[in-house]
C-alpha positions, 0 to 999 in steps of 0.5 A, a space after each residue: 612621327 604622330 600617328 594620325 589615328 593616335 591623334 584622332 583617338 585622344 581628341 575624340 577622347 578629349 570631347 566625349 569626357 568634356 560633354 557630360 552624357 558621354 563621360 565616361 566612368 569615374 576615370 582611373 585617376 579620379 577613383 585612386 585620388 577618392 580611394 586614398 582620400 577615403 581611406 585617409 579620412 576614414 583612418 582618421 575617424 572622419 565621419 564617413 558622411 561628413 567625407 561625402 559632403 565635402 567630395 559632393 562640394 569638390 571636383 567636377 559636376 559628376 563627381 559631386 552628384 555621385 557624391 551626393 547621391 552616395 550620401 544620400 543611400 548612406 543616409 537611407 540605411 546603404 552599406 558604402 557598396 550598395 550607395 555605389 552601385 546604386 551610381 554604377 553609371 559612374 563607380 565602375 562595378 571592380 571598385 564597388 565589389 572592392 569595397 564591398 569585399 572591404 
């Protein structure tokens, strides 16, 4: 049997993540996928920059403009974690002090 709560709640859910202002924080699944491609990249000796300009070009609306502004702290002198927080709006304050611990 449904639970009608159940339902109620994963459709108020559905409709607070597609209207911007409402979106919640990067989601779980979208910050393990940008970790991994970070990390990847990084291993590989990807410019750390270069990485945010193709995630700025890549994902849904917020994830670029996160990206994008990350980038642009990275490029005015921020270390990864403080570009971060900078969006902490967006980058849950666990995954910045993740980075900032390396």
């Amino acid at each position: 049997l449904r639970n009608p709560q159940c339902s109620l709640l994963i459709l108020c859910d559905r409709m607070a993540t597609s209207i911007p202002f409402l979106a919640p924080k990067i989601s779980l699944r979208a910050a393990e996928q940008f970790c991994g491609r970070f990390a990847t990249a990084l291993k590989a000796g990807v410019d750390p920059l270069r990485l945010l300009d193709s995630e700025a070009r890549s994902s849904s609306k917020r994830h670029q403009a996160a990206a994008a502004a990350v980038r642009e702290r990275l490029m005015a002198g921020d270390t990864l974690a403080e570009a971060m927080q900078y969006r902490s709006d967006y980058f849950p304050k666990l995954l910045t002090q993740m980075v900032e611990a390396g």
